[in-house]
C-alpha positions in Angstrom: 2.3 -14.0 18.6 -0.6 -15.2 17.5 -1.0 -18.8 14.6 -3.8 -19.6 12.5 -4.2 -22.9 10.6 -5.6 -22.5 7.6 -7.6 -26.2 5.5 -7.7 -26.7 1.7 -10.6 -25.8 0.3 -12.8 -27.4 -2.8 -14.2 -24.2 -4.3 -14.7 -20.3 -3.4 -17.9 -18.5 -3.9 -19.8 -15.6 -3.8 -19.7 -11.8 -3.5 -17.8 -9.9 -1.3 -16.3 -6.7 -0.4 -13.0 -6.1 0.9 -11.8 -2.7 3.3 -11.5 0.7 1.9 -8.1 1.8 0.1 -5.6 1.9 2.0 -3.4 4.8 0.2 -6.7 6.9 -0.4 -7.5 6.9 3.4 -4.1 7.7 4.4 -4.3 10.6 2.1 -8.2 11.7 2.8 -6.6 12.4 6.3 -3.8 14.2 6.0 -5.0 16.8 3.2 -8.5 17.1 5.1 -6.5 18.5 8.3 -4.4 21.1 6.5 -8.0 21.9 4.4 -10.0 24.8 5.2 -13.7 23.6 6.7 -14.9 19.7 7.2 -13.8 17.1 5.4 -16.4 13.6 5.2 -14.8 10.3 4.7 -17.0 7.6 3.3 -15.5 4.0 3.4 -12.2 4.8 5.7 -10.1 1.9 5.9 -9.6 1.3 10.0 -6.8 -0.8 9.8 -3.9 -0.4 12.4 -1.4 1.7 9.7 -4.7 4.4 9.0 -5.3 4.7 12.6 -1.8 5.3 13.1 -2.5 7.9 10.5 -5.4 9.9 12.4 -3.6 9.4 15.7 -0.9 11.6 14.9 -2.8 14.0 13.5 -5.6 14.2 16.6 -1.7 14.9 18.5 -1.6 18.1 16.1 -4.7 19.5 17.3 -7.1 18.3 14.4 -10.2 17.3 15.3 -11.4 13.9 13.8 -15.0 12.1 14.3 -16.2 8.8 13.6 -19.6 7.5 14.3 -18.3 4.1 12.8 -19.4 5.2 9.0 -18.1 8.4 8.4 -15.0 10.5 9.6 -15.5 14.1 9.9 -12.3 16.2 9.8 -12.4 19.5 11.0 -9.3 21.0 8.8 -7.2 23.6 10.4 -5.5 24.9 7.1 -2.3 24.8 5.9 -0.7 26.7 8.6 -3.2 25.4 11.3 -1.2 22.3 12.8 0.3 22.3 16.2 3.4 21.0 17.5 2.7 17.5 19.2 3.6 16.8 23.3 4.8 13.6 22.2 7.0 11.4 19.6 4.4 10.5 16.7 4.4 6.9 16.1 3.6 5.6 12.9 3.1 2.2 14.0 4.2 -0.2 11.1 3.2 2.1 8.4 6.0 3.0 5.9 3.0 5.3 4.2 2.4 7.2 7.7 6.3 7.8 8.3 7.1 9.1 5.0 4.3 10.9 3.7 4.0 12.9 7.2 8.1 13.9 7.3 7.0 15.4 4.3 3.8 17.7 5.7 6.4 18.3 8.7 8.8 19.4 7.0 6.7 22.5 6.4 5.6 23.3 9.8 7.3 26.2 11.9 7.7 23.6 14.9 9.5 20.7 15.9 8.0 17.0 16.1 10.1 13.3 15.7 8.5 10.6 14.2 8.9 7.1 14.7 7.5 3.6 14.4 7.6 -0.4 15.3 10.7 -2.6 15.1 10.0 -3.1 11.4 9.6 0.3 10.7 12.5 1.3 12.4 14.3 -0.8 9.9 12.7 0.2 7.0 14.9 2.8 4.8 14.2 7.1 5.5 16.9 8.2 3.7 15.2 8.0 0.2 12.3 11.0 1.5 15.3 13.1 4.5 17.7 13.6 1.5 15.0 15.4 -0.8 13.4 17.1 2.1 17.0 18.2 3.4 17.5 19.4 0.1 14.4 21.8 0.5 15.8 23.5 3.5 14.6 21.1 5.9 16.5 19.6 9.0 15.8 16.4 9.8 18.1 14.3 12.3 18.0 10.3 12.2 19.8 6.9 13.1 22.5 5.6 11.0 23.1 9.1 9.5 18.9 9.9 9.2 18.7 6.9 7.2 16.7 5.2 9.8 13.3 6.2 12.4 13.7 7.8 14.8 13.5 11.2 12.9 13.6 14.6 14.8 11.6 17.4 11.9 12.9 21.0 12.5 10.9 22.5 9.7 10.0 25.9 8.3 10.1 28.1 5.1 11.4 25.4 2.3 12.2 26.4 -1.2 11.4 24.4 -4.4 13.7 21.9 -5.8 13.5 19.6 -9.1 14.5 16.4 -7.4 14.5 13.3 -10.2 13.8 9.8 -7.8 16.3 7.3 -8.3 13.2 4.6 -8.2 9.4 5.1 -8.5 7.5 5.0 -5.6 4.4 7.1 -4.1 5.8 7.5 -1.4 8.3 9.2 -1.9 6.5 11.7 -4.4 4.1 12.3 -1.7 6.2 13.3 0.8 7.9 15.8 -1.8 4.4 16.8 -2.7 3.6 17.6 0.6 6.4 19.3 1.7 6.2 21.2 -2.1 2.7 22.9 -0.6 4.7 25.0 1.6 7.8 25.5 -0.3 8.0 29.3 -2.2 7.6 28.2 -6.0 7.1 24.9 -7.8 8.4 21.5 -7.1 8.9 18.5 -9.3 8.7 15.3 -8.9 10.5 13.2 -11.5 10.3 9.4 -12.1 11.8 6.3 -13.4 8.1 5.2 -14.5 4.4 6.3 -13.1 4.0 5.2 -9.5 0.3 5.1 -8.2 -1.4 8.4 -8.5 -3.8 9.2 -5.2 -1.8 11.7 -4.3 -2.3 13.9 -7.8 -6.2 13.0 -7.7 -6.7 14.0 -4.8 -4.5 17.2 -4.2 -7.0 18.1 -7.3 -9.8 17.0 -5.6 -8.8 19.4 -2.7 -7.7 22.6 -4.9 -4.1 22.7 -5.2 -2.6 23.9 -7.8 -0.3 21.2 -9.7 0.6 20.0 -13.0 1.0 16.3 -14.5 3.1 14.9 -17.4 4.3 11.6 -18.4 7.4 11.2 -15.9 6.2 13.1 -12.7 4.6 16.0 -11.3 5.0 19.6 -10.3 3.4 21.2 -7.1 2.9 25.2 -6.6 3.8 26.1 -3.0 1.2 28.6 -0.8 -2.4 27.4 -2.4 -4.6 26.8 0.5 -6.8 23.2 0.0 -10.9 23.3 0.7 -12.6 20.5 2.9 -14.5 17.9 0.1 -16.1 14.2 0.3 -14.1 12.0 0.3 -15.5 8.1 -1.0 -13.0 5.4 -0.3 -13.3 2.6 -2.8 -11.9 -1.2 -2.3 -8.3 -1.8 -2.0 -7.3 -3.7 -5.0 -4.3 -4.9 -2.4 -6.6 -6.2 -0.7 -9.2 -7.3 -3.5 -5.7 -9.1 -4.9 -5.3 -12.3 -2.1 -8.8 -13.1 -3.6 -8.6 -12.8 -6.8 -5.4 -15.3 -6.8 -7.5 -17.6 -4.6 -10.1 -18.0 -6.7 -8.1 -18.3 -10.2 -6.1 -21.0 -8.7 -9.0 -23.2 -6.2 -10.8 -25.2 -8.7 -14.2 -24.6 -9.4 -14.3 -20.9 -7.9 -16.4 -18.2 -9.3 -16.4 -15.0 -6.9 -17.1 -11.4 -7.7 -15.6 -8.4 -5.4 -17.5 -5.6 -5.1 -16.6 -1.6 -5.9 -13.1 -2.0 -6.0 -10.6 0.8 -7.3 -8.9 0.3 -10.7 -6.9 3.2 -10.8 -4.5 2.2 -13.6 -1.1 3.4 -11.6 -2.9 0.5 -9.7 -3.9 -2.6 -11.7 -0.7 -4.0 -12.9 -1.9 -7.1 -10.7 -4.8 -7.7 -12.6 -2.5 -7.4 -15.9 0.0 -10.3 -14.5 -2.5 -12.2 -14.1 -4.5 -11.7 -17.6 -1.5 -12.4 -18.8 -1.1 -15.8 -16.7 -4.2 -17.1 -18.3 -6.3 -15.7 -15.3 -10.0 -15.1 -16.2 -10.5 -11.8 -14.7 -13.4 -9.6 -15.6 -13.7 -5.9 -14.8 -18.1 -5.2 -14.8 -19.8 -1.8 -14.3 -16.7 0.3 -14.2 -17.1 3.8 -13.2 -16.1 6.4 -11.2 -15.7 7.5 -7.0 -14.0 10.7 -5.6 -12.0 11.0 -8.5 -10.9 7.2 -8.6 -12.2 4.5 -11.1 -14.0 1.8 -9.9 -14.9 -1.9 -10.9 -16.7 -4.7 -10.0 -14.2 -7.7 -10.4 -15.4 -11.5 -11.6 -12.8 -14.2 -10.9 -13.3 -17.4 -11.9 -10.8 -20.3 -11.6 -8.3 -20.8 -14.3 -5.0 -22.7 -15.0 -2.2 -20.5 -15.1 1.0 -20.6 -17.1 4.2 -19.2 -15.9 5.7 -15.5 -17.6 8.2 -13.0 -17.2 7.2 -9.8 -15.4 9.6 -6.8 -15.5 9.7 -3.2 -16.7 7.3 -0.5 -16.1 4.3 -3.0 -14.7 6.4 -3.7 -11.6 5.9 -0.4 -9.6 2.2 -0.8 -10.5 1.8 -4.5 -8.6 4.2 -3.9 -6.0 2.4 -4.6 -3.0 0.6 -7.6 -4.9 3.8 -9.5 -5.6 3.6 -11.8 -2.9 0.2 -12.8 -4.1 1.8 -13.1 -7.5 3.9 -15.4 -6.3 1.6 -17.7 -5.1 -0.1 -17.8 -8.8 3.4 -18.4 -10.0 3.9 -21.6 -8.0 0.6 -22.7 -8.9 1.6 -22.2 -12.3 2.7 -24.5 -15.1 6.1 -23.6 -15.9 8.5 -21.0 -14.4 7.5 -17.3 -13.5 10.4 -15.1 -13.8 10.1 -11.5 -11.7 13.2 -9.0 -12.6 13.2 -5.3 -11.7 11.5 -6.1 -8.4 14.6 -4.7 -6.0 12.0 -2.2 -4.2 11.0 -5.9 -2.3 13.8 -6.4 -0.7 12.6 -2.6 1.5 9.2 -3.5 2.3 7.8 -4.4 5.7 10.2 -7.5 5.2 12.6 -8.5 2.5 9.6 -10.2 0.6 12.0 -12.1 -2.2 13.8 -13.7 0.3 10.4 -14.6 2.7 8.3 -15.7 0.0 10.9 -18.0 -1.6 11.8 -19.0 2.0 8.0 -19.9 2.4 7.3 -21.6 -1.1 10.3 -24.0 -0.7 9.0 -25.1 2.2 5.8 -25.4 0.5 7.7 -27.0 -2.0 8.4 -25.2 -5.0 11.2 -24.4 -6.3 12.3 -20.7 -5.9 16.0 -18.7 -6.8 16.6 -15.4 -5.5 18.5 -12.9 -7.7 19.2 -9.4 -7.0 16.0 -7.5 -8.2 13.7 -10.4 -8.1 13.4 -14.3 -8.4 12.4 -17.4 -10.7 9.6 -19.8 -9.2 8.9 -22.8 -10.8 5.4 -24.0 -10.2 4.3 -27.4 -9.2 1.0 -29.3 -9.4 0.5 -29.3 -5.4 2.1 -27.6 -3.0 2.7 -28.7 0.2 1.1 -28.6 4.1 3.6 -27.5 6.4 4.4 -24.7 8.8 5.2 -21.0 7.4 6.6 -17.8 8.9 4.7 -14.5 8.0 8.0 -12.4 9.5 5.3 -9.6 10.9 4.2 -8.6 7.1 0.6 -8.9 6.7 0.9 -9.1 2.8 3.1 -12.5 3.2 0.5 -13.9 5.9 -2.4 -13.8 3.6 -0.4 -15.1 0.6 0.3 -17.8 2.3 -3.0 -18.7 3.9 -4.3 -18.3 0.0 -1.6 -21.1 -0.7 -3.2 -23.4 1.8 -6.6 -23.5 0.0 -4.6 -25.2 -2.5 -2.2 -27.6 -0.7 -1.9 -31.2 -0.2 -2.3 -30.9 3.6 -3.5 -28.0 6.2 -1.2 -24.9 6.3 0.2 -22.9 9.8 0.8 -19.6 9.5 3.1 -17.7 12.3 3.0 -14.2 13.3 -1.0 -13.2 12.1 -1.5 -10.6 14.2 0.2 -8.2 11.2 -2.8 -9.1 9.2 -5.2 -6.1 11.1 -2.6 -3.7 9.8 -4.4 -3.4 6.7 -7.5 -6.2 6.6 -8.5 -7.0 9.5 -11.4 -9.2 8.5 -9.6 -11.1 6.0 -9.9 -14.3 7.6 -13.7 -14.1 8.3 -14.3 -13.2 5.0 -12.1 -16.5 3.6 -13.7 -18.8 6.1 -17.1 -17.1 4.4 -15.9 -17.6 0.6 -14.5 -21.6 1.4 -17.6 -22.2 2.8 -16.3 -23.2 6.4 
């Protein structure tokens, strides 16, 4: 289990880029291998949970290159997919589990899925009852609640299925699985959760429908290979913008990052927290908008964040919550429950972590109240195997009183694998 120390630093600066999207190349993936032809993937993100991705698919038979630049997937169709020799694991990626149960749940073979000792703890019930409910049979721990899944799937039929809570991943997976069902499935939720999916089952020719609440998906359209250009992860773009708005003196720009708006409800926290945040030369990628972003260092005021901007920041909110303790004033997050299910409970680590950093945190139910002080505190900090908490808090140790020890890195190469570099770049160490 590997630590990293991480010093205060005076100032960040400069340009810099951060890894592909991590839900686009999750996605590029699995549509190119049920495509007809080659699919090209400019910008892939090769972090652990997207190789976990093109693993399991290279064990159904589909073909993937990659000269380092560019993955080439030779797409096998919709019915193309063979059944695997082995149990696919997903790793630590919730996105790989889920979306793929989905895509299984249409195949006319059997496979099981399964994943680390997070994922393993991580709930499946939310994406089996749905897909059950399409006439698939999926077996699980605890009741199928839990990995490891066994997939006996086949001809599904369409269902109207209304999600108790709004999350992509749980759309996808009913999107998928609505490609081989006979009619048209919808998708229904509480508010508009990120949207790759929708662009890019466009992008690749299936036949679907939006409107305000959800989406429907026609059943038996075959998809055609396409070019695929992975922008920035704004996830990832997100650890540095809160660095820079709360290390004095900063000024930083990241480059051709994607602001898809089911996206940027990060960016809009932090407007709203007195960040200075700039979107230049915004345009348009495969689909997906784009932006250069300027950050420049800026002193924060705590607000209440709830409602419909919370599914659009979710995997941000731990770098929101370092913003929030930097803040003057308290930061109050409500209608955040979907934190408690995510690679760790991430209310209860992150207010773990900033108390011992010293600010003062409550927990309640769906989300928690941090109070921000004018310096947090050195000290030694627990990551509990989720990457997003580990580069939180090694942004929180730019601005402490002392040096910062993070445990449990290793989670970081899930999903940025050259995070650190690229601070140590930025700090000017």
């Amino acid at each position: 289990m590997k630590t990293i120390t991480v010093k205060p630093a005076t100032s960040l600066k400069g340009d810099l880029t951060v890894p592909g999207d991590k839900s686009i190349s999750h996605r590029s993936i699995m549509l190119g291998a049920i495509a007809n032809g080659i699919t090209t993937v400019r910008g892939f993100l090769r972090g652990e949970d997207n190789m976990s991705t093109m693993h399991a698919f290279r064990s159904m038979g589909v073909r993937i290159d990659d000269d380092g630049e560019t993955l080439s997937i030779h797409g096998l169709g919709l019915h193309g997919l063979q059944e695997p020799g082995d149990v696919l694991d997903c790793g630590n990626s919730g996105t790989t589990i889920r979306l793929i149960t989905g895509l299984l749940s249409g195949q006319s073979f059997f496979s099981v899925v399964t994943g680390d000792q997070y994922l393993r703890k991580r709930p499946m019930k939310r994406v089996v009852e749905p897909l059950t409910r399409m006439g698939a049979r999926i077996l699980g721990r605890n009741q199928g609640s839990l990995a490891p899944l066994a997939i006996s799937g086949g001809l599904l039929k369409a269902i109207d299925y209304q999600s108790p809570v709004s999350s992509a991943q749980i759309k996808s997976s009913i999107m998928l699985a609505g490609l081989y069902a006979d009619g048209e499935t919808t998708v229904r939720e509480p508010s508009l959760s990120r949207d790759h999916s929708e662009r890019m089952f466009r992008q690749f020719g299936a036949s679907l429908e939006r409107f305000e609440d959800g989406v429907t998906v026609r059943g038996g359209y075959e998809l055609t290979a396409q070019e695929v250009s992975v922008p920035g992860d704004i996830s990832s773009a997100a650890f540095f913008i809160v660095a820079a708005l709360v290390t004095p003196n900063s000024e930083i720009i990241i480059r051709n990052v994607g602001v898809n708006p089911t996206r940027t409800g990060v960016i809009d926290i932090l407007k709203a927290m007195g960040g200075d945040i700039e979107l230049l030369d915004q345009r348009e990628l495969s689909g997906e908008p784009v932006a250069d972003i300027q950050v420049r260092s800026s002193k924060l005021k705590g607000i209440s964040i709830s409602g419909s901007v919370v599914p659009r920041a979710i995997d941000e909110f731990p770098a929101v919550c370092v913003a929030a303790a930097c803040a003057e004033g308290v930061t109050s997050v409500r209608d955040a429950k979907e934190l408690r299910v995510k690679e760790t409970d991430r209310i209860t680590a992150m207010a773990k972590n900033l108390r011992t950093l010293g600010a003062v945190v409550s927990e309640t139910d769906d989300g928690m109240d941090i109070t921000g002080v004018e310096c947090l505190a050195g000290g030694e900090v627990e990551s509990f195997g989720d990457h997003r908490i580990a580069m939180s808090l090694s942004v929180a140790a730019l601005v402490a009183a002392d040096e910062i020890t993070i445990k449990d890195v290793d989670c970081v190469a899930t999903s940025f694998p050259t995070f650190f570099q690229i601070l140590e770049k930025v700090a000017g160490k």
